[in-house]
C-alpha positions in Angstrom: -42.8 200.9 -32.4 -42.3 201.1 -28.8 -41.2 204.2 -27.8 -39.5 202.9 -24.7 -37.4 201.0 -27.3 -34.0 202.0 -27.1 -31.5 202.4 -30.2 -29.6 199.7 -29.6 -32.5 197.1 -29.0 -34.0 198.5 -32.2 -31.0 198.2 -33.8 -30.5 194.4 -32.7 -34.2 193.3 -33.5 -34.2 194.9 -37.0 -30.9 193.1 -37.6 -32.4 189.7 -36.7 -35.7 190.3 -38.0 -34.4 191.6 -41.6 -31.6 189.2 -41.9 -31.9 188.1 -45.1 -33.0 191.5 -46.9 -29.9 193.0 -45.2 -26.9 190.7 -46.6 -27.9 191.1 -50.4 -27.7 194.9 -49.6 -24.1 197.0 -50.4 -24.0 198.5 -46.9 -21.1 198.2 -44.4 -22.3 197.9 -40.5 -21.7 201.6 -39.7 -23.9 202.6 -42.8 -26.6 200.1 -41.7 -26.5 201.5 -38.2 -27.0 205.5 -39.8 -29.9 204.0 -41.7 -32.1 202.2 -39.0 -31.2 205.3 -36.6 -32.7 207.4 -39.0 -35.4 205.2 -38.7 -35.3 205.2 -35.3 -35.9 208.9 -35.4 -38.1 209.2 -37.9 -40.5 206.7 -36.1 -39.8 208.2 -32.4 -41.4 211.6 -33.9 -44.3 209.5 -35.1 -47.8 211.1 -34.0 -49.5 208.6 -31.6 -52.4 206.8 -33.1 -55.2 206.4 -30.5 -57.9 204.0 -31.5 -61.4 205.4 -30.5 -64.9 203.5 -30.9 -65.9 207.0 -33.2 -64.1 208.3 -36.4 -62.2 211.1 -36.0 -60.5 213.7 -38.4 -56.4 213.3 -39.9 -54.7 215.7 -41.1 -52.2 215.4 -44.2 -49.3 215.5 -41.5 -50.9 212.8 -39.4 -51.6 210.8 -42.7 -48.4 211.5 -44.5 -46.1 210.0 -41.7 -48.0 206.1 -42.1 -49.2 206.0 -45.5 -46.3 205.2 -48.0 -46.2 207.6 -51.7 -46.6 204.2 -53.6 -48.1 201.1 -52.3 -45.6 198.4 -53.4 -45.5 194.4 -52.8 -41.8 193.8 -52.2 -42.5 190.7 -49.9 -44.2 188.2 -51.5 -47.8 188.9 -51.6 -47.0 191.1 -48.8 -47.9 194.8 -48.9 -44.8 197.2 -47.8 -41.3 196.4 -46.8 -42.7 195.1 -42.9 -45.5 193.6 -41.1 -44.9 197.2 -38.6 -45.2 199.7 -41.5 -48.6 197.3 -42.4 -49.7 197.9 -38.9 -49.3 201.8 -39.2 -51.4 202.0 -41.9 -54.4 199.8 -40.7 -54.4 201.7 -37.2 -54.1 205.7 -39.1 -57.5 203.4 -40.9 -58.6 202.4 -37.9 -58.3 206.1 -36.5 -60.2 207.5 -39.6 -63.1 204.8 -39.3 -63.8 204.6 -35.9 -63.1 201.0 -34.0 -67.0 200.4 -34.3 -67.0 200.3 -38.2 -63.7 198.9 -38.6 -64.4 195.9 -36.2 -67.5 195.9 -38.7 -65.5 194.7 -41.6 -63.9 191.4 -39.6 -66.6 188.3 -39.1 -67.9 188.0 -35.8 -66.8 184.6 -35.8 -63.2 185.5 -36.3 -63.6 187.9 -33.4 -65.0 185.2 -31.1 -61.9 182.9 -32.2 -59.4 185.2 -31.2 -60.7 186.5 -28.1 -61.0 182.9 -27.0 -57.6 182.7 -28.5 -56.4 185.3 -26.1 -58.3 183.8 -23.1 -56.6 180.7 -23.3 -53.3 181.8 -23.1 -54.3 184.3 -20.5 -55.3 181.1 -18.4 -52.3 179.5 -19.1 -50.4 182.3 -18.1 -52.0 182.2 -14.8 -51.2 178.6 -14.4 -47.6 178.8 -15.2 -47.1 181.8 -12.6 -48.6 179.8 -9.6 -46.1 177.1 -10.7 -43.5 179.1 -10.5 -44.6 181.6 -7.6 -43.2 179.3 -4.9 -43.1 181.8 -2.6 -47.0 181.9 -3.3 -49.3 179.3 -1.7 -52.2 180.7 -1.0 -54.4 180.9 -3.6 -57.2 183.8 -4.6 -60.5 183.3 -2.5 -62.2 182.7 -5.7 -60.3 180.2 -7.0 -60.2 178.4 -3.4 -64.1 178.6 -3.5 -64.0 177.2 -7.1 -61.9 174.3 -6.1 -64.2 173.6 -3.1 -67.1 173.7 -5.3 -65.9 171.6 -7.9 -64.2 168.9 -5.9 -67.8 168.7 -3.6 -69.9 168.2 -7.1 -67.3 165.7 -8.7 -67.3 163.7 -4.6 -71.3 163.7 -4.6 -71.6 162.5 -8.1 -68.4 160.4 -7.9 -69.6 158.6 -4.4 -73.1 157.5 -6.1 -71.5 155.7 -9.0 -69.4 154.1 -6.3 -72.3 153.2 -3.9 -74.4 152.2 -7.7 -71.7 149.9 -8.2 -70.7 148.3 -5.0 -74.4 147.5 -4.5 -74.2 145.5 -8.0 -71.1 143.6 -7.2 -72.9 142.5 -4.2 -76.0 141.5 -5.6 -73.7 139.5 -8.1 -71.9 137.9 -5.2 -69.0 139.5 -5.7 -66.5 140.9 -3.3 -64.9 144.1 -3.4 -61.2 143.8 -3.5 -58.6 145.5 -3.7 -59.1 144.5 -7.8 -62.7 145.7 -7.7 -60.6 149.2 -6.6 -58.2 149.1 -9.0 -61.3 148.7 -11.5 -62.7 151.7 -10.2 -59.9 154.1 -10.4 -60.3 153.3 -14.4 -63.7 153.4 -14.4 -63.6 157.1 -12.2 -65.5 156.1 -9.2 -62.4 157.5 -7.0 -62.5 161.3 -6.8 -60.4 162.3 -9.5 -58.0 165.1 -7.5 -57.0 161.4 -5.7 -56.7 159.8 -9.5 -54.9 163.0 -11.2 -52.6 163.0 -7.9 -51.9 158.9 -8.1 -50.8 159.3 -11.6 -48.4 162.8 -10.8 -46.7 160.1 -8.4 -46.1 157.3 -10.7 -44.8 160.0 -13.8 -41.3 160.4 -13.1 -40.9 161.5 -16.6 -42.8 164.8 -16.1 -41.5 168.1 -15.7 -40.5 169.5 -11.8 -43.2 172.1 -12.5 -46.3 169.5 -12.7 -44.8 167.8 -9.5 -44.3 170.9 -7.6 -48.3 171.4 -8.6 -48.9 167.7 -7.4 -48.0 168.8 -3.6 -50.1 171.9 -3.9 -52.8 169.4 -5.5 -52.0 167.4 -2.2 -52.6 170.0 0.2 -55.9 170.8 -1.6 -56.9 167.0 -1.3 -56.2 167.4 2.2 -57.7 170.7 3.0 -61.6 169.5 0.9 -61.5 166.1 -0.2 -60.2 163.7 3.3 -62.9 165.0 5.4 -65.2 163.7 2.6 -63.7 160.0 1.6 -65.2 157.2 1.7 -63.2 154.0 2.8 -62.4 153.1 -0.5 -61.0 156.4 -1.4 -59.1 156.7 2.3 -57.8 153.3 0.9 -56.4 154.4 -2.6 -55.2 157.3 -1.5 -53.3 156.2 1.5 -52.0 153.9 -0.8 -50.4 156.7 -3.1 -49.3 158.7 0.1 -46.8 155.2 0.8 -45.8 155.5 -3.0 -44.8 159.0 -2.7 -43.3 158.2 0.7 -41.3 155.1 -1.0 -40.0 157.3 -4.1 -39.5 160.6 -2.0 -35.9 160.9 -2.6 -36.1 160.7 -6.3 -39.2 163.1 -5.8 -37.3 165.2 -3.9 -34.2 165.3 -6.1 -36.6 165.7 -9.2 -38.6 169.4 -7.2 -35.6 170.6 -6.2 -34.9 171.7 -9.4 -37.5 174.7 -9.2 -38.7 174.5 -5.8 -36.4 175.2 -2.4 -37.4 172.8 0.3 -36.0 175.4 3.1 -39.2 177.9 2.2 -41.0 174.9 3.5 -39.8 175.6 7.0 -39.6 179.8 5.7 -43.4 179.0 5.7 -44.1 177.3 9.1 -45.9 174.3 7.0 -46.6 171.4 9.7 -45.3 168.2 9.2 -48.9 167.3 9.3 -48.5 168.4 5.5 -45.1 165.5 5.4 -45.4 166.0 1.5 -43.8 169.2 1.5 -40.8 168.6 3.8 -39.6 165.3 1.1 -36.1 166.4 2.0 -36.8 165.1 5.4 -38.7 162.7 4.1 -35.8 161.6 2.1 -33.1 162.1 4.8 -34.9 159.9 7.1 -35.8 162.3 9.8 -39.5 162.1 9.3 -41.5 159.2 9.1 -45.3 158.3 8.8 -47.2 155.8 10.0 -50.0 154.2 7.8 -53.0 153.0 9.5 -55.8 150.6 7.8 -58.8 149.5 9.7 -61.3 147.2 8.7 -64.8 146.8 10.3 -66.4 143.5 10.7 -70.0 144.1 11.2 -72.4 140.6 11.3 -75.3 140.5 8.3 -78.9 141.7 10.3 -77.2 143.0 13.1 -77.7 146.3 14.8 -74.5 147.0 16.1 
């Protein structure tokens, strides 16, 4: 038990957690409440159990408080009357053995399972706190350097299918339209922050969290990918910048739910970054323009 706990949260969780033992028993609510504090108590007094890689020594006090005078199975193939009790007794164990031999007796692979277990949701709990840091927009220099990195590998790799398969097309007398681009976006010749960032802009359906994460993703794009683009990219993904630009009302509506668009001027973001001021966007009191260019170069010339 958490010794932190007060009474009354103990009280309310062991009401909820043993709801069903509770209403078969013959006890009003004040006699329920003198048993759990009692409990409460009893527990409170309890000696600390500290888990050491080396056995160490109990005592009969020490062993008397966790194990129970009679091991009984009142849940159904449960030992004790709680998972908590259970707990006590395999930690007092744990005390006696030593963590090294008592780690001994669970399978490596079990281990392995749950630390990866735990890593995953300690990655996840990352991810939702940048989502809802708002206030936060800078991220850790590692993680900056591990975007960088990754989006530079996945450009290089990325830009040599793309110049593999534009060179085919040619041979095969093919032109490279604006369909030959749409078949590259499903084949994953465009740099897949532009691809992920496309397909943020056409979800509506999502949550505000995951397009919240789409500007953030935008910024990024803009900060290591633009300098990088090669025509075709700069095409696609000037070409979901005037989607965005198109739906930015309902976009803004939609962000607004768990995202303030004031910080955005709190922040001193440039316009140059339009995506995050959408309530401008929206308001018609910022406007882009798109340029495309297209050069015409003659076959065997130099110029």
């Amino acid at each position: 038990m958490d010794k932190e706990l007060s009474f009354e949260e103990y009280f309310a969780r062991k009401l909820q957690e043993e709801e069903k033992t509770i209403k078969d028993l013959p006890y009003s609510f004040d006699e329920l409440r003198d048993i759990y504090l009692q409990e409460y108590e009893w527990k409170r007094k309890a000696p600390l159990l500290d888990i050491k890689m080396e056995p160490q020594a109990l005592d009969y006090e020490v062993a008397q408080y966790f194990l129970p005078e009679r091991w009984e199975m009142p849940r159904e193939g449960k030992l004790l009357y709680n998972d908590e009790e259970l707990l006590d007794v395999l930690k007092l164990l744990f005390v006696n053995l030593g963590a090294e031999k008592g780690l001994k007796a669970v399978p490596t692979s079990l281990i392995d399972k749950y630390l990866m277990a735990e890593k995953q949701k300690h990655l996840s709990q990352i991810v939702a706190n940048d989502l809802l840091n708002t206030q936060t927009r800078e991220a850790s220099s590692e993680k900056k350097q591990f975007i960088r990195d990754s989006i530079e590998i996945a450009a290089k790799v990325q830009r040599a299918q793309l110049f593999k398969h534009m060179n085919q097309e040619t041979k095969a007398g093919r032109e490279v339209s604006m369909e030959s681009i749409r078949r590259d976006e499903t084949l994953g010749y465009i740099n897949q922050e532009i691809l992920n960032y496309g397909e943020d802009i056409e979800d509506l359906d999502c949550s505000p969290f995951e397009h919240l994460r789409m500007l953030h993703d935008r910024s990024e794009i803009q900060k290591h990918v633009v300098g990088q683009m090669s025509n075709i990219e700069a095409t696609v993904l000037a070409k979901y910048d005037l989607l965005l630009m198109l739906k930015a009302e309902e976009m803004f509506r939609h962000i607004s739910k768990v995202y303030d668009f004031s910080l955005t001027d709190a922040k001193d973001i440039p316009l140059t970054e339009w995506w995050w001021h959408l309530d401008k966007v929206a308001k018609g009191d910022l406007k882009a323009k798109f340029r495309c260019e297209v050069e015409v170069q003659q076959e065997g010339s130099s110029e």
